[in-house]
Each structure stands twice: as structure tokens, then as C-alpha cells.
C-alpha positions in Angstrom: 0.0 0.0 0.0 1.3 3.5 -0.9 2.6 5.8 2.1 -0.1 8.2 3.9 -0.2 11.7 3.3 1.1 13.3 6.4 1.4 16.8 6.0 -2.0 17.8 6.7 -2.4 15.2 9.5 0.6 16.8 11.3 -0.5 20.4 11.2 -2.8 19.8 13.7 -1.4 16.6 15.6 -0.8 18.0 18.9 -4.2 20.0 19.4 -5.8 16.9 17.7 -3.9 14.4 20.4 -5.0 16.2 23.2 -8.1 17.1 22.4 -8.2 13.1 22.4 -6.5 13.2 25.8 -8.7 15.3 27.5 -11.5 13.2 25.8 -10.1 10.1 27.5 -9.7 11.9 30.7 -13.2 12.8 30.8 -15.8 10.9 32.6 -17.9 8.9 30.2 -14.5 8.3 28.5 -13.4 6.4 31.2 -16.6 4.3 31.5 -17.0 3.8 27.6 -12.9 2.8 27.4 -12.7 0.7 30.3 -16.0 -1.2 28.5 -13.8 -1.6 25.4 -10.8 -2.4 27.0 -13.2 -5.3 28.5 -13.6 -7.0 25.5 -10.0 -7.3 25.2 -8.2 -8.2 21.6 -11.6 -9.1 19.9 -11.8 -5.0 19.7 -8.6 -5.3 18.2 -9.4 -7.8 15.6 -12.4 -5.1 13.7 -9.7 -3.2 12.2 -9.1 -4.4 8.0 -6.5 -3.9 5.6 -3.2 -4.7 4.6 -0.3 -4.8 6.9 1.1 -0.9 7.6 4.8 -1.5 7.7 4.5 -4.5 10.6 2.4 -1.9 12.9 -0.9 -2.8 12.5 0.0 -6.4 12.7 1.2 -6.5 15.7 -2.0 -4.6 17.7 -4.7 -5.5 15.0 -5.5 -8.7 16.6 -5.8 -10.8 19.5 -2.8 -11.1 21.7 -2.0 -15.1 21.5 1.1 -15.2 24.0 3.7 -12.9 26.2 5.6 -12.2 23.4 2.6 -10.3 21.4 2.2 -8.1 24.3 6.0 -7.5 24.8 5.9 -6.8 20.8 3.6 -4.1 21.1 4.9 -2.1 24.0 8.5 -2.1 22.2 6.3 -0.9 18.7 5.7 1.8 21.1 9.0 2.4 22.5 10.7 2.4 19.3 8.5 5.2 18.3 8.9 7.4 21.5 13.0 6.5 21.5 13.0 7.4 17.7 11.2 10.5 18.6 13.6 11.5 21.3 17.0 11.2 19.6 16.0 12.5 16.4 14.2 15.9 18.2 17.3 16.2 21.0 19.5 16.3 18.2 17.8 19.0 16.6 17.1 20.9 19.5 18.9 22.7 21.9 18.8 24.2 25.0 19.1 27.4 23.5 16.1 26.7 21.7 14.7 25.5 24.7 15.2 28.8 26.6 14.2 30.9 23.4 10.7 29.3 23.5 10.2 30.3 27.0 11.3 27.0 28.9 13.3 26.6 32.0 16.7 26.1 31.9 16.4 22.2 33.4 13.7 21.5 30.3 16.3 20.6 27.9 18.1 18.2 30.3 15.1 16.4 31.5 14.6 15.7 27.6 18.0 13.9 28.0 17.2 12.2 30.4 13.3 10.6 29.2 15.6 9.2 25.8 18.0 7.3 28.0 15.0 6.1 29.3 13.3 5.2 26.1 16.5 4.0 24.7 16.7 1.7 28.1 12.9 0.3 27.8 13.6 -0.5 24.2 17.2 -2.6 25.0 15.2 -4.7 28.1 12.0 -5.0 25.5 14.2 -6.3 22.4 16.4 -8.6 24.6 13.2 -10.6 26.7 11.6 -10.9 23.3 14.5 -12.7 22.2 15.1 -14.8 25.4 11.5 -16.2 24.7 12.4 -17.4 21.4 10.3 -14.7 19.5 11.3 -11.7 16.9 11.5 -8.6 18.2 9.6 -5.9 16.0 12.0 -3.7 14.0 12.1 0.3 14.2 10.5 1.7 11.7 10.6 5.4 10.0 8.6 8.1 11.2 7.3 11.2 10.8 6.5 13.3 14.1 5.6 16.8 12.6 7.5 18.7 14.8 8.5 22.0 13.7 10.7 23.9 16.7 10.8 23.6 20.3 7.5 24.4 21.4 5.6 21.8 18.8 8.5 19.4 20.4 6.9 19.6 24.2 3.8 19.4 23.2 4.2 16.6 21.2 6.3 14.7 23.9 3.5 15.4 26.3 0.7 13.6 24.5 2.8 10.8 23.2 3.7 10.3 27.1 0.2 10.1 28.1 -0.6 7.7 24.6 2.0 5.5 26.1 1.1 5.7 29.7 -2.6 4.7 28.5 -1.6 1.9 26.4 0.4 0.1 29.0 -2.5 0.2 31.3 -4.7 -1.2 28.8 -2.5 -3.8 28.2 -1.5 -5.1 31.5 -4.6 -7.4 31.3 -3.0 -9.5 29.0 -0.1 -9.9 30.9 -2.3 -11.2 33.6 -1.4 -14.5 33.9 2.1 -14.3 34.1 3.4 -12.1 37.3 7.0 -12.2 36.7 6.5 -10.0 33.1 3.0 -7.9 34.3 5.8 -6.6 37.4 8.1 -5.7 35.2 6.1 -4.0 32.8 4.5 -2.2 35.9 8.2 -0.8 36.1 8.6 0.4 32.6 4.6 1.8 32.9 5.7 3.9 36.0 8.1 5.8 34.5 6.1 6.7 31.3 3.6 7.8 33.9 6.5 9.8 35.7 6.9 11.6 32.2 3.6 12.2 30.9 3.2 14.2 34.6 6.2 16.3 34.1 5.3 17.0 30.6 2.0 18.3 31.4 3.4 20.6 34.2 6.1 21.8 31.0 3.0 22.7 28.7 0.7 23.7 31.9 -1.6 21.6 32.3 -2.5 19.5 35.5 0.2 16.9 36.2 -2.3 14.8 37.7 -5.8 15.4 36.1 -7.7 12.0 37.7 -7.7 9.4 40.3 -7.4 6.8 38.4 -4.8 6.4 34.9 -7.5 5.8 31.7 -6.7 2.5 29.5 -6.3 2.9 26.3 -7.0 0.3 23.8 -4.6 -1.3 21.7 -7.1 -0.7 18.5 -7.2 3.3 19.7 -3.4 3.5 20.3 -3.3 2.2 16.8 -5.8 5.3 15.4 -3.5 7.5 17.6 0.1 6.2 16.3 -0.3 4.7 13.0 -0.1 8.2 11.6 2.9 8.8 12.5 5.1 5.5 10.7 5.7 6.6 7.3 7.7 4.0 5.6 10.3 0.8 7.3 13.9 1.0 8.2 16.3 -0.6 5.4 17.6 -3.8 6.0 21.3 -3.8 6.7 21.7 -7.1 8.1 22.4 -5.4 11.6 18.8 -5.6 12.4 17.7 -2.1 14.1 15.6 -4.5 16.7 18.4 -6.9 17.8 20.1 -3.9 19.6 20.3 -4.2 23.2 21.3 -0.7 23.9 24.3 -1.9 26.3 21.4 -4.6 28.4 23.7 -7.9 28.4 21.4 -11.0 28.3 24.6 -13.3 29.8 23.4 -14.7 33.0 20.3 -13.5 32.4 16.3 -13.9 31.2 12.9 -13.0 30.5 11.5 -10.5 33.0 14.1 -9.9 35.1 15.8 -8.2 31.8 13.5 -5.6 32.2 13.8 -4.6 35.8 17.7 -4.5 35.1 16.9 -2.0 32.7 14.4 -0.1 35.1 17.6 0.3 36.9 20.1 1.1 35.1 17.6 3.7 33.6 17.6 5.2 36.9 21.5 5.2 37.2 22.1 6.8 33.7 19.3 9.8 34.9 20.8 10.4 37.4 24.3 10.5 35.8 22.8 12.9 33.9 21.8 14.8 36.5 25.0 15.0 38.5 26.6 16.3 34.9 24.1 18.8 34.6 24.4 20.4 38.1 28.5 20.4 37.7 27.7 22.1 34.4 25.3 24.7 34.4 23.4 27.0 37.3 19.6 25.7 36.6 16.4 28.1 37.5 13.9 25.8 35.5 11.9 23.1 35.5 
């Protein structure tokens, strides 16, 4: 199938995102998602059409085992680890500054991709100590534009990604060992979305209780947004650990590693920061 038109789409992507945020967050939202999150994968399995570049086979259907779950979340963190390195490479804290941000904004960005990067290197090395295929990075196209579009958009992907993990711990159910871990990655995506609202001023905490998001809307929300596959090299974009070592070790405890080590390299990057610059922002 040919490429979608994005230009259009990406004019309005933030306001359209959290428009569908603050839908979500709403009342009868809750009710009518937490109904569809009910029905579980057979929601899932109503959306037709071809394959879009591996992405809408991996969420348009019923999850049939632990590695279909995993599989999905790392669709996700490819996209949110992509989005990171390619925006903090354009971006700097100049910029930052110049749109009205703190002074910390631009570090904290630093710090949520080693995070990403992290969640993907656990994700991709479980998968593989199952015995399954890890699902590959693919191209995107985020619509960003300068710093301020940047935020924004962090903020809602955040909250997308927040959303989707809770809707999909139910199928994780069964297995404690991988639902705990997933719990760890899920409570930091949380940790972001909050901070990232408080960046664009909204309420860090808007409810009592974290909305579900389905996997068939997470698809609506983030299909958009792949616009075409990596090439194959033979290195395989997926098979990268990001320095997670699976020697010695296996399946869910690869992630809470990473949660770890995640937390060491922020707070590397913290230490850096303070020995660098005077900071008066967020």
C-alpha cells in the first residue's frame, strides 16, 4: 500500500492528540474505554486492511502469547525512543530557553531518551530470550517543527504511552513475573507524561485513576505517525540491546535491570548537569 499523506495530518497533531487526551480523561470516556478495554483483543481484531509497515499487525489482533504483548509495547518504544534522539538532536537548550522553557527542560529531555532507549534494550532482549522476533524500528514522521511543537508533542505521546500500558497489562495477567516488570517500565512513562504536562501547563495529575487505552485506539493515535520501514542492513535495528547484556540472564528480570540502570544513567545525567550549568527551571 502506498505511504499516507502526512502533512495535513501533522498540522494539527498535537491539538488533535490532546483534544483526544482530555477526551479520555473525561468521565464517560473512562466508563465507555474501560467497556472496550473489557472485550480485550476481539476489539482489536475489527480493524481491516493490509499490513502498515508490521504496525498494524502486531496490535490489529488478539494477543495469542507474552511475546505479542511485549511486541507491542517495544512498537511503542521504538516510536517514543526514535522520537527523542531525532528531536534532541535537533534541538537545543538554546532553543529551549528561546521558547520560554526553563533552563532544566532541555536536560530532562536527555534524560526521558536514555529512558526510552533503556525500555527498548530490556524489551528487544526478553523478546529474544523467549524465542520470538522482536519488531523492527521503523521510519517516522513526528511533525515537529521547533521547540514548542516538540513539548507538546512529547507530552501527549507520554500520556498515549502511559494509556496503552495500562490497557494492556490485562494480558499480561497471567504471568506475574513479566506484568511486574512492565509495571516498572509503565511507572516511568507515567513519571513523564506528569512532568510533561506541568512543562505545557496543564495538571500533572488530572484524575484518580490512569485511563486504558486500547490497543485498536493506540493504533488510530500512532499509526499516523510510521511513514515507511527501516532498510535492512543485516544489523537488524531490533536486535540492539542498547548496552542490556542478556549473559546470565532472562525473561522478565531483563526488564527490571533496565528499570535500573535507567535510573542510574538519569541520574548521571543529572549529576553532569548540576556540575555544568546554574539551573532556574523546570
Amino acid at each position: 500500500m502506498s505511504s499516507p499523506t502526512t502533512t495535513e495530518f501533522h498540522r494539527s497533531l498535537t491539538s488533535a492528540f490532546e483534544a483526544a487526551m482530555r477526551a479520555l480523561w473525561s468521565r464517560r470516556a473512562v466508563m465507555r474505554t474501560t467497556a472496550a478495554v473489557a472485550a480485550g483483543g476481539a476489539a482489536a481484531m475489527t480493524l481491516a486492511g493490509p499490513t502498515f509497515f508490521g504496525f498494524q499487525s502486531v496490535m490489529a489482533q488478539a494477543f495469542t502469547s507474552d511475546v505479542d504483548v511485549l511486541n507491542y509495547a517495544l512498537t511503542l518504544e521504538h516510536l517514543e525512543a526514535t522520537f527523542y534522539r531525532t528531536n534532541n538532536e535537533m534541538y537545543s537548550a538554546a532553543d529551549f530557553e528561546a521558547a520560554g522553557f526553563g533552563s532544566r527542560v532541555r536536560g530532562r529531555f536527555d534524560s526521558i531518551e536514555a529512558h526510552e532507549v533503556a525500555h527498548v534494550g530490556a524489551l528487544t532482549a526478553v523478546i529474544v530470550s523467549l524465542g520470538g522476533t522482536p519488531v523492527a524500528e521503523a521510519v517516522y514522521d513526528f511533525g515537529v517543527t521547533d521547540a514548542t511543537s516538540y513539548v507538546a508533542t512529547a507530552q501527549v505521546l507520554e500520556n498515549l504511552g502511559t494509556g496503552a500500558y495500562t490497557g494492556a497489562a490485562q494480558f499480561l495477567i497471567d504471568n506475574d513475573d513479566l506484568l511486574t516488570a512492565a509495571l516498572t517500565i509503565h511507572g516511568i512513562e507515567a513519571r513523564h507524561a506528569s512532568y510533561l504536562n506541568h512543562v505545557n501547563g496543564d495538571v500533572p495529575f488530572p484524575e484518580a485513576f490512569e485511563t486504558p487505552i486500547s490497543p485498536a485506539d493506540v493504533l488510530a493515535a500512532a499509526t499516523p505517525l510510521i511513514v515507511g520501514e527501516l532498510p535492512n542492513t543485516g544489523s537488524g535495528a531490533a536486535t540492539r540491546t542498547s548496552g542490556v547484556s542478556r549473559r546470565g540472564t532472562s525473561g522478565p528480570s531483563l526488564l527490571l535491570a533496565a528499570a535500573g540502570a535507567a535510573t542510574v544513567g538519569a541520574a548521571a545525567l543529572a549529576v553532569r548537569a548540576r556540575g555544568e550549568s546554574t539551573f532556574d527551571g523546570i
